[in-house]
C-alpha positions as CSV (number, residue, x, y, z in Angstrom):
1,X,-16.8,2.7,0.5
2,X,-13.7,4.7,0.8
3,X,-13.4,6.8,4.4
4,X,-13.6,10.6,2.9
5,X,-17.2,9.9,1.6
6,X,-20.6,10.8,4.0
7,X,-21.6,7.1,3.7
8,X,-19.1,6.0,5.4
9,X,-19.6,8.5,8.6
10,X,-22.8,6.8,8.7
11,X,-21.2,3.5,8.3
12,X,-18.9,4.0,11.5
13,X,-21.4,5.7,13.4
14,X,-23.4,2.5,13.3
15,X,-20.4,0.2,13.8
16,X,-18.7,2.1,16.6
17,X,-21.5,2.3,18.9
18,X,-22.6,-1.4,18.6
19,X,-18.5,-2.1,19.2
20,X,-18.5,-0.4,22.5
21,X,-21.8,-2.4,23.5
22,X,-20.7,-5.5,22.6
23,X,-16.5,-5.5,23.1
24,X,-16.1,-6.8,26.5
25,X,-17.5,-10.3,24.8
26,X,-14.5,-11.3,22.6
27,X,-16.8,-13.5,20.6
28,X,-19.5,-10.9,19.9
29,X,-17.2,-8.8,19.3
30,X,-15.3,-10.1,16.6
31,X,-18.7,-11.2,15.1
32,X,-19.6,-8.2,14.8
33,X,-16.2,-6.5,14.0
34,X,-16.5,-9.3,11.2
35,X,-19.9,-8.3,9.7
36,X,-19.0,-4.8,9.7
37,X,-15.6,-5.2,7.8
38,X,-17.5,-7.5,5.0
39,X,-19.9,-5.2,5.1
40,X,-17.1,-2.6,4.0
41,X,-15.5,-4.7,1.7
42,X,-18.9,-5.9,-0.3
43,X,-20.0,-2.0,-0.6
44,X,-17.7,-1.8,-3.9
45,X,-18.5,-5.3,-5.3
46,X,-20.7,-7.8,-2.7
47,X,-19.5,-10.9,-5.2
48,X,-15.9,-10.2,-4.1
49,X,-16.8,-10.9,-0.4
50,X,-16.4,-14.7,-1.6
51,X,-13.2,-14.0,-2.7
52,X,-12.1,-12.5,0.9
53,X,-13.4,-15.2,2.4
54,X,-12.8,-18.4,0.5
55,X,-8.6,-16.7,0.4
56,X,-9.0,-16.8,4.3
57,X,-10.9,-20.2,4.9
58,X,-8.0,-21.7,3.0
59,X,-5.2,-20.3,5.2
60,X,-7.0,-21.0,8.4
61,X,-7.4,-24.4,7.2
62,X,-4.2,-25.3,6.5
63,X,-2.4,-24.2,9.3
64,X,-4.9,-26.4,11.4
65,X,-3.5,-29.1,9.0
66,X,-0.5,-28.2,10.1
67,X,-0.6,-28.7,13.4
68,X,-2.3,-31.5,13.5
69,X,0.6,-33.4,10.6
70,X,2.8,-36.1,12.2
71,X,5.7,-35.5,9.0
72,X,7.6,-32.2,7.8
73,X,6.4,-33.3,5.0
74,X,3.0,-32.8,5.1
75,X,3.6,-29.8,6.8
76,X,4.9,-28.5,4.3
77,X,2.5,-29.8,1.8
78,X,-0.2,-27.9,3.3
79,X,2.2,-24.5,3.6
80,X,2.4,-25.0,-0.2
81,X,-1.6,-25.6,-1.0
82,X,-2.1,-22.1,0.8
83,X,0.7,-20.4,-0.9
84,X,-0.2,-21.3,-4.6
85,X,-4.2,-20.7,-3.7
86,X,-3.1,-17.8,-2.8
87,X,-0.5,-16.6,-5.3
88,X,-2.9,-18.2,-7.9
89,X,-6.2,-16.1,-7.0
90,X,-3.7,-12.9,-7.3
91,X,-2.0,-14.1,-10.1
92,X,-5.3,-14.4,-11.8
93,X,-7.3,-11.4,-10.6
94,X,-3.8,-9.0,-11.1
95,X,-2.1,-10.2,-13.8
96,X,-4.1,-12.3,-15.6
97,X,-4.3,-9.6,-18.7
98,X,-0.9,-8.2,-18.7
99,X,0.3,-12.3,-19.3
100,X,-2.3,-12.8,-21.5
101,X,-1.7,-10.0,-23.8
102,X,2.2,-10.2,-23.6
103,X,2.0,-14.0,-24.6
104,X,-0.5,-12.9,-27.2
105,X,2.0,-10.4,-28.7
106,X,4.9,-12.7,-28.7
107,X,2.8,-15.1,-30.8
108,X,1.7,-13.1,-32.9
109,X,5.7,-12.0,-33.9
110,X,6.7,-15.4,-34.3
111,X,3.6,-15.4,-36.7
112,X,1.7,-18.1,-34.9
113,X,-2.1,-18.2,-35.5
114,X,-2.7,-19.9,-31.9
115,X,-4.0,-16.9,-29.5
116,X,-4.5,-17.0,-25.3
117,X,-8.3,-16.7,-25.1
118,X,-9.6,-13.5,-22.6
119,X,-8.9,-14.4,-19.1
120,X,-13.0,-14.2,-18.3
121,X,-12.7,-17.3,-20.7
122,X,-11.9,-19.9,-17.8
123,X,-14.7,-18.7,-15.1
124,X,-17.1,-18.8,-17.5
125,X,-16.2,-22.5,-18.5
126,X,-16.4,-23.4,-14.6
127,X,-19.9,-21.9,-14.3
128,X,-21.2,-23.0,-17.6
129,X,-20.5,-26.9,-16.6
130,X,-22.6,-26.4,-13.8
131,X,-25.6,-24.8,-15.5
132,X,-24.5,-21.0,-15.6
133,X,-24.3,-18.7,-17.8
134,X,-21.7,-19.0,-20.6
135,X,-20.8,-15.2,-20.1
136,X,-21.5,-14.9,-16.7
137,X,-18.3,-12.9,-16.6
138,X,-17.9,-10.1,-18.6
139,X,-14.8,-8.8,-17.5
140,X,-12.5,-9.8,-14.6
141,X,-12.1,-6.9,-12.2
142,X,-9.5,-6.5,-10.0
143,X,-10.8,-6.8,-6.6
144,X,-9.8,-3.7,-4.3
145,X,-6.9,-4.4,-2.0
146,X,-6.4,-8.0,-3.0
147,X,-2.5,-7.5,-2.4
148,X,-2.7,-6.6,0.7
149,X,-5.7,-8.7,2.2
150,X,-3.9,-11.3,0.4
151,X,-0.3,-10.7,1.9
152,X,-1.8,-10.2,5.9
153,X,-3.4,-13.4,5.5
154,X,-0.2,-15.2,3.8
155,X,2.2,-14.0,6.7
156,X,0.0,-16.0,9.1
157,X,0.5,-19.3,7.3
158,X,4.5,-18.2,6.9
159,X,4.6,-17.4,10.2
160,X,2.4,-20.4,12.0
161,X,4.4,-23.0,9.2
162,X,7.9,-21.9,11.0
163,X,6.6,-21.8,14.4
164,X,6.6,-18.0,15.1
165,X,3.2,-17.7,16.3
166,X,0.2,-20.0,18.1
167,X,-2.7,-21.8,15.5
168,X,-5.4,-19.1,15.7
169,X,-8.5,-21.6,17.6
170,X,-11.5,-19.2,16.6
171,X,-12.2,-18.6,12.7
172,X,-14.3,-15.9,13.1
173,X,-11.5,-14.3,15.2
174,X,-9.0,-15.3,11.9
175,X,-11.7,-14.0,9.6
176,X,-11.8,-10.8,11.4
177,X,-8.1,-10.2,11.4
178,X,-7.7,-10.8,7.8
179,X,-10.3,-8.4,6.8
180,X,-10.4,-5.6,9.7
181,X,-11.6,-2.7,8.2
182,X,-9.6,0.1,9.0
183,X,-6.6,-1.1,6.8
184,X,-8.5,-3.5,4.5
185,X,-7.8,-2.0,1.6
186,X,-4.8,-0.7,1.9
187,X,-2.8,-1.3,4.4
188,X,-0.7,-1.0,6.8
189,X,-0.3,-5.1,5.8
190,X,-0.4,-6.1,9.8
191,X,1.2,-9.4,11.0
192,X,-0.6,-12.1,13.0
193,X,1.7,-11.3,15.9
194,X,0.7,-7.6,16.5
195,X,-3.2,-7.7,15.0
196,X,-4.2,-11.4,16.6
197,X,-3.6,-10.5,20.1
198,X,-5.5,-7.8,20.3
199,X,-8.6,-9.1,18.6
200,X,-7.8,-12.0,21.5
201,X,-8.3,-9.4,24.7
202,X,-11.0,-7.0,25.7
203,X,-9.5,-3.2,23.8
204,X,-9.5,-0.7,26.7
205,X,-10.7,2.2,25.1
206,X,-9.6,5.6,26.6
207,X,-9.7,9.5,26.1
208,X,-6.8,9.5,24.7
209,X,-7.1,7.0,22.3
210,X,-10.2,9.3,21.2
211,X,-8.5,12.3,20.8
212,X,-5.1,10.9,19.5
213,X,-7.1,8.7,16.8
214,X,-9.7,11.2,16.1
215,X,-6.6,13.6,15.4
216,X,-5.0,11.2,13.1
217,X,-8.1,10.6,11.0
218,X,-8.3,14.3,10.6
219,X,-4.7,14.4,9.6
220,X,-5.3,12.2,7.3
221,X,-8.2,13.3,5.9
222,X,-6.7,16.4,4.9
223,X,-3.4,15.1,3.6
224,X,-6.2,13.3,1.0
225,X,-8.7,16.0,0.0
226,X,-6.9,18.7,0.9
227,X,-3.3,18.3,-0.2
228,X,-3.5,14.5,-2.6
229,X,-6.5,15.8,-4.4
230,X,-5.7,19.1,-4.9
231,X,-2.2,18.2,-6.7
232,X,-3.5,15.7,-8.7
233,X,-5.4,18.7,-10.8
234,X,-2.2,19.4,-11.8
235,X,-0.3,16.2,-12.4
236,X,-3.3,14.9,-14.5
237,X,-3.6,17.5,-16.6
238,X,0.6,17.5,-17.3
239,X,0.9,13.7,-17.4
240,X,-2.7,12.8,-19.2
241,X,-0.7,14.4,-22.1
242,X,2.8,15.1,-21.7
243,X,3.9,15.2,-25.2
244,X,2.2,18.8,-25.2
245,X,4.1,20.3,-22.1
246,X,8.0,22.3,-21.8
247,X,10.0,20.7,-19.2
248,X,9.0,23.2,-16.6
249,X,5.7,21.8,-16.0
250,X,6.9,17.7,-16.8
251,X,9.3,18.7,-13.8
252,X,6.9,19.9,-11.4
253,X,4.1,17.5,-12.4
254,X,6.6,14.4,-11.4
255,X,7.5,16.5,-8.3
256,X,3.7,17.0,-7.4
257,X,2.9,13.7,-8.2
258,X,5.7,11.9,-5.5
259,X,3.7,14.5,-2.8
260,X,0.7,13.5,-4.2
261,X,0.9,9.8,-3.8
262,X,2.5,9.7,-0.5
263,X,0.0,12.1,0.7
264,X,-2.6,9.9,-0.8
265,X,-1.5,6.9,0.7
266,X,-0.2,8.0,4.0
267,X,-3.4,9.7,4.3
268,X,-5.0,6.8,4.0
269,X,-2.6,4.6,6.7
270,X,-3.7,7.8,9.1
271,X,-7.1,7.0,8.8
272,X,-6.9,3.6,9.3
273,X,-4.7,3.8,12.7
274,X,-7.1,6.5,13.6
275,X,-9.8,4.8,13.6
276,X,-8.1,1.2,14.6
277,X,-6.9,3.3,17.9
278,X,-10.5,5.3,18.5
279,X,-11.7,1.9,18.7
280,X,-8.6,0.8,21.3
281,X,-5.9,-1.0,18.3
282,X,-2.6,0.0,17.4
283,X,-2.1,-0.7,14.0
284,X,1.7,-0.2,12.8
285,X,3.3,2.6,11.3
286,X,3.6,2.8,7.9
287,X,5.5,6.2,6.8
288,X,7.8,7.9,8.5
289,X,8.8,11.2,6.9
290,X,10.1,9.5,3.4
291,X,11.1,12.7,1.3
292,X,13.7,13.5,4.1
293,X,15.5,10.0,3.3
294,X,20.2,10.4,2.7
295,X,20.1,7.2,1.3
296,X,17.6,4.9,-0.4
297,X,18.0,2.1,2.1
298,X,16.7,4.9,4.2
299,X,14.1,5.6,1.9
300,X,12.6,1.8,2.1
301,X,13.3,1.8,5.9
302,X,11.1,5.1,6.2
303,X,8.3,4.3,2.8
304,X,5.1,1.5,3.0
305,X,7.4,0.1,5.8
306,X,4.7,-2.7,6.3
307,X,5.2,-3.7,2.8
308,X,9.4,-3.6,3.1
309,X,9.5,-5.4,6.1
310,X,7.3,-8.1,4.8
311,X,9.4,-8.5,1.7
312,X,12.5,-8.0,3.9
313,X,11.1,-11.1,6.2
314,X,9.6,-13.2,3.7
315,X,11.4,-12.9,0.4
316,X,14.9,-11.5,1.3
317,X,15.9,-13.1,4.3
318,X,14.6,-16.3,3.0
319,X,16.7,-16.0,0.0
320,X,19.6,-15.5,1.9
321,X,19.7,-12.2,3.1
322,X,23.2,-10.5,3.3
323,X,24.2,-14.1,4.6
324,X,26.1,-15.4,1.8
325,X,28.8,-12.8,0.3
326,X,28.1,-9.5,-1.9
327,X,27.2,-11.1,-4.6
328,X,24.7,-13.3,-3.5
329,X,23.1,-10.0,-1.4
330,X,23.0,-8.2,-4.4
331,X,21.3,-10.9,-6.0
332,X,18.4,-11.4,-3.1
333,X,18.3,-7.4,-2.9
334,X,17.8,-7.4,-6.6
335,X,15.1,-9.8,-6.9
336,X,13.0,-8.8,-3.8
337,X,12.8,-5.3,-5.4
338,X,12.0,-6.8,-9.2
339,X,9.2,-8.7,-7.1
340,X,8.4,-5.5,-5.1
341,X,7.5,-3.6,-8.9
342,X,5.5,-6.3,-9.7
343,X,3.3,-6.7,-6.7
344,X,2.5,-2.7,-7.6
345,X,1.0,-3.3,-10.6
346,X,0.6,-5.7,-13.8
347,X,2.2,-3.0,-16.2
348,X,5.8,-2.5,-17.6
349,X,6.1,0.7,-15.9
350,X,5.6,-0.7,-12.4
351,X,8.4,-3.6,-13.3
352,X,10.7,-0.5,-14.6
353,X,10.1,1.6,-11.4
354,X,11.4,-1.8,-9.6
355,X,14.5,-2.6,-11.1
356,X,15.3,1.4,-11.1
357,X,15.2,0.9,-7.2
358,X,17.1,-2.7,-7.6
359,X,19.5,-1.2,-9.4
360,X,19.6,2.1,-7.4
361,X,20.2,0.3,-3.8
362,X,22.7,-2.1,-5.5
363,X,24.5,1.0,-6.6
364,X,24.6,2.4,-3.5
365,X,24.4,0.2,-1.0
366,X,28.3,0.6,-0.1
367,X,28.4,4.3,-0.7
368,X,25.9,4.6,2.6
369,X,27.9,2.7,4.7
370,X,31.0,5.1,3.9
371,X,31.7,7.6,7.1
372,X,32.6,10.4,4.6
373,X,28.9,9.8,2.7
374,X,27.4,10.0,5.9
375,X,29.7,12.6,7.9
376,X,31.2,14.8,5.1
377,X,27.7,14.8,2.9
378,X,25.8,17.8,4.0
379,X,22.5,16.4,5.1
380,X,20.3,18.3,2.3
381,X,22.7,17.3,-0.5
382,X,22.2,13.7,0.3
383,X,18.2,14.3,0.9
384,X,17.9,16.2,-2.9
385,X,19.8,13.3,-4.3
386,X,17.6,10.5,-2.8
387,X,14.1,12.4,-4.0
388,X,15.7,13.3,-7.5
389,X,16.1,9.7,-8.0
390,X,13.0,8.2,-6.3
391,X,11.4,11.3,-8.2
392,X,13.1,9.7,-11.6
393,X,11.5,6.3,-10.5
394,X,7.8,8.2,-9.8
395,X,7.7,9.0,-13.6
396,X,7.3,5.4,-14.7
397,X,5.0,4.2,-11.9
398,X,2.7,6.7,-12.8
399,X,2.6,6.9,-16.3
400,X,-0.3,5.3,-18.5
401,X,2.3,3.4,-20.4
402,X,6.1,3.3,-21.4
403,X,6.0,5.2,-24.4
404,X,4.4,8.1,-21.9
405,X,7.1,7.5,-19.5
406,X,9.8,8.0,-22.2
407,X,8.4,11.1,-22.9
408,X,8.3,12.5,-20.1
409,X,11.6,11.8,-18.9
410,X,13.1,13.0,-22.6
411,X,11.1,16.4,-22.5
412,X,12.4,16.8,-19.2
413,X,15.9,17.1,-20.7
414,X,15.2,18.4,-24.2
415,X,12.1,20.5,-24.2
416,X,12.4,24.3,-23.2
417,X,11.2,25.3,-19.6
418,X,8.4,27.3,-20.9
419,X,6.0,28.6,-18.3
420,X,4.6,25.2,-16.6
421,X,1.6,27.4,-14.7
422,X,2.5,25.8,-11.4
423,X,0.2,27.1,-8.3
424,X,2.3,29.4,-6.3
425,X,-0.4,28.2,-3.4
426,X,0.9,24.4,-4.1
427,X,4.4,25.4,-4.1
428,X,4.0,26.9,-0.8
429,X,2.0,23.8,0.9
430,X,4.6,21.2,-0.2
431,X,7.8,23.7,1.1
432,X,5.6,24.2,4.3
433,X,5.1,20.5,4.8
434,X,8.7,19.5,3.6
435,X,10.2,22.2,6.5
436,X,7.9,20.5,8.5
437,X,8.9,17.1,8.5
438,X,12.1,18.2,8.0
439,X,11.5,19.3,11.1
440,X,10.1,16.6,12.9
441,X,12.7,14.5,11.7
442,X,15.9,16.1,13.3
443,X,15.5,14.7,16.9
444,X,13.7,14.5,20.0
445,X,14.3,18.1,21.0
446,X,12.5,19.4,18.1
447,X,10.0,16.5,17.8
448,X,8.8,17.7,21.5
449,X,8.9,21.6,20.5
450,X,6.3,20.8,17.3
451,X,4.5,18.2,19.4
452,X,3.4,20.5,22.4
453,X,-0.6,21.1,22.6
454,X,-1.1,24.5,21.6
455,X,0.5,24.3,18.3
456,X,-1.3,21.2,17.7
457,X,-4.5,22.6,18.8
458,X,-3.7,25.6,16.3
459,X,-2.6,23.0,13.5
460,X,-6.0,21.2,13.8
461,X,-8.1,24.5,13.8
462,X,-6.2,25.4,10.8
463,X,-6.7,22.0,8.9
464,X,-10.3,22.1,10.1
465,X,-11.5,25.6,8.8
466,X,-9.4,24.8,5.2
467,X,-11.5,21.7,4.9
468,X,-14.4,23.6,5.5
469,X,-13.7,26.7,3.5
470,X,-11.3,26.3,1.2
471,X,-11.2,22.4,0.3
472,X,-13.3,20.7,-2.3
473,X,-15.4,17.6,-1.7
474,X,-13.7,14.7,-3.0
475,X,-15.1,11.4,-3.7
476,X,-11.5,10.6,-5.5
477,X,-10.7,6.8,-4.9
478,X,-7.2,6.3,-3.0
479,X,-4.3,5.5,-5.5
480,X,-3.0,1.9,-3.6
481,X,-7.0,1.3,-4.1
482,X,-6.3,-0.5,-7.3
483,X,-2.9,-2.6,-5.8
């Protein structure tokens, strides 16, 4: 069930009602808050709803083993049973085939007969020996969202392990945070301390939560259908087969593609606070105007900020931070942004778009701080510098493989510019939007100017009566869907 399709208007129009009836009970309310999000979840695959919930039962259980152990020790014995059940369900369910197949291909260079069997292999053991069928599985499917249902609910342990927040007494309060549907799927990843307390208290629901959230969803909901959709036509077609394209259109179809997946998933993080705030919850913020970054610590301060913070909290501060000399911050910096391209995706491309950023922020880290880059820089130099690169990285996370990457970034350099048969309509949307964040992004003073009621008014009649005329249905799946 993704939030674009009719089903789902009937879906909320169900749940919301029902909410309002039943939300100044706390228990009945995350009951049914609970029902409605498993609901959600089990539309695409009902078997996966075990998956959600035997991940979450784990966590909740260990952290009430937690507080009741006499020892660090066993403390941190049950930290570590939640953290391997739950890097091991991802491990297997994300990566399983990329390690089988690279181990595979090793082996069979070094010209051993011995070969990893499928990864459907071990399941299928487990339910045989109880009575099952042998081939029960046919194909182990990547559960939507498993990355990020799976790193909200890790924080909590983390978080309850070093004393940060209260045990959570109510398990269908737990379950309900974990699986909320509004960001579910993708995100924003919300932490225990911002999500918990709100699903704790009564959610005063006013009129201008309605409007604000209402507007939001509708922002979203055209940054997906009418702006993510539309440019993928184009980057598809160019990148689907790129060997067969001048460097005119490779150019533009990387350059569509970093609009079209950060209006895909930004889209998405608007409709999920949208509808988290119609029903009275602030969920964090998760973009803030990206493309008009001067510096790529910008970038990652401003991109999937619930996903660099969480790394930033739990994987580079842990390490060390900038703690313990350059070298040892370049080191942490470098290895939480390796693990950030894996967590993307189990391909070679996603690892490559990783280290590019490792090696990007290591590179330039300094060169930020300097009061000539940040005073003497004009402010549009710096911002087409930081998109040519995180344009550069885009190639490899979305091309279908390494050898199509290559190819694409070699055309771009050898190949004649040829007529690429760009939209002059999409050309004009993505300079309109840019100006407009742009915009937005100078200050306070301008902020206000763009923020007052008429032109918003004017901006949502005009988003409106494009979805209505101009727009075409989409039923497209969100990109982060499959992380």
């Amino acid at each position: 069930m993704v939030f674009h399709e009719k089903v789902f208007l009937v879906f909320f129009a169900i749940v919301f009602p029902v909410f309002l009836l039943v939300k100044h009970n706390n228990r009945l309310m995350n009951i049914w808050l609970m029902i409605a999000s498993y609901v959600f979840y089990g539309w695409w695959r009902p078997e996966y709803i075990l998956l959600l919930f035997g991940t979450s039962a784990i966590d909740y259980l260990m952290v009430v083993f937690m507080e009741r152990s006499t020892t660090p020790s066993k403390r941190k014995l049950w930290l570590i049973i939640s953290l391997v059940s739950n890097f091991g369900f991802l491990a297997f369910f994300k990566y399983s085939y990329f390690i089988t197949d690279n181990v595979n291909w090793i082996f069979s260079h070094l010209h051993l007969a011995w070969q990893l069997p499928p990864p459907q292999t071990y399941p299928n053991w487990v339910v045989s020996t109880v009575g099952g069928k042998p081939d029960f599985f046919e194909k182990v499917v990547l559960p939507i969202g498993i990355s990020f249902h799976t790193f909200q609910s890790m924080s909590y342990t983390i978080d309850a392990y070093y004393g940060r927040i209260q045990t959570e007494r109510s398990f269908v309060r737990f379950l309900t945070f974990v699986s909320f549907f509004p960001q579910l799927v993708a995100g924003p990843i919300e932490r225990a301390s911002n999500l918990l307390p709100q699903l704790q208290r009564t959610p005063v629901v006013t009129k201008e939560d309605l409007s604000e959230g209402a507007s939001l969803f509708l922002v979203g909901y055209f940054k997906k259908v009418a702006l993510a959709d539309y440019l993928a036509l184009y980057v598809d077609r160019v990148y689907d087969a790129p060997g067969s394209h001048g460097s005119g259109a490779l150019v533009l179809a990387t350059v569509a593609f970093a609009w079209q997946i950060y209006f895909d998933f930004s889209g998405y993080t608007d409709m999920a606070r949208g509808l988290a705030q119609i029903m009275g919850f602030r969920l964090m913020l998760n973009f803030n105007n990206p493309y008009v970054a001067t510096g790529l610590g910008d970038f990652w301060s401003r991109w999937h900020i619930s996903l660099s913070t969480w790394f930033k909290d739990y994987v580079y501060f842990p390490l060390g931070g900038n703690r313990k000399g350059p070298a040892r911050t370049y080191f942490n910096m470098f290895v939480t942004m390796f693990i950030s391209g894996i967590w993307h995706g189990a391909a070679w491309t996603f690892v490559i778009w990783g280290l590019l950023h490792a090696f990007g922020r290591i590179l330039t880290r300094e060169l930020e701080t300097k009061a000539w880059y940040r005073d003497r820089i004009p402010r549009y130099v710096k911002q087409v510098l930081v998109f040519a690169f995180v344009c550069l990285a885009w190639i490899f996370f979305r091309a279908k493989t390494v050898g199509d990457a290559w190819t694409i970034l070699s055309g771009i350099f050898t190949k004649p510019w040829g007529d690429p048969k760009f939209p002059i309509l999409m050309g004009m949307m993505l300079f309109a939007v840019w100006v407009y964040e742009d915009l937005f992004a100078r200050g306070p003073r301008t902020r206000r100017i763009l923020e007052l009621e008429p032109g918003r008014v004017a901006l949502a009649v005009g988003m409106l009566v494009w979805l209505a005329v101009i727009a075409v249905p989409s039923t497209k799946a969100f990109i982060y869907f499959d992380f």
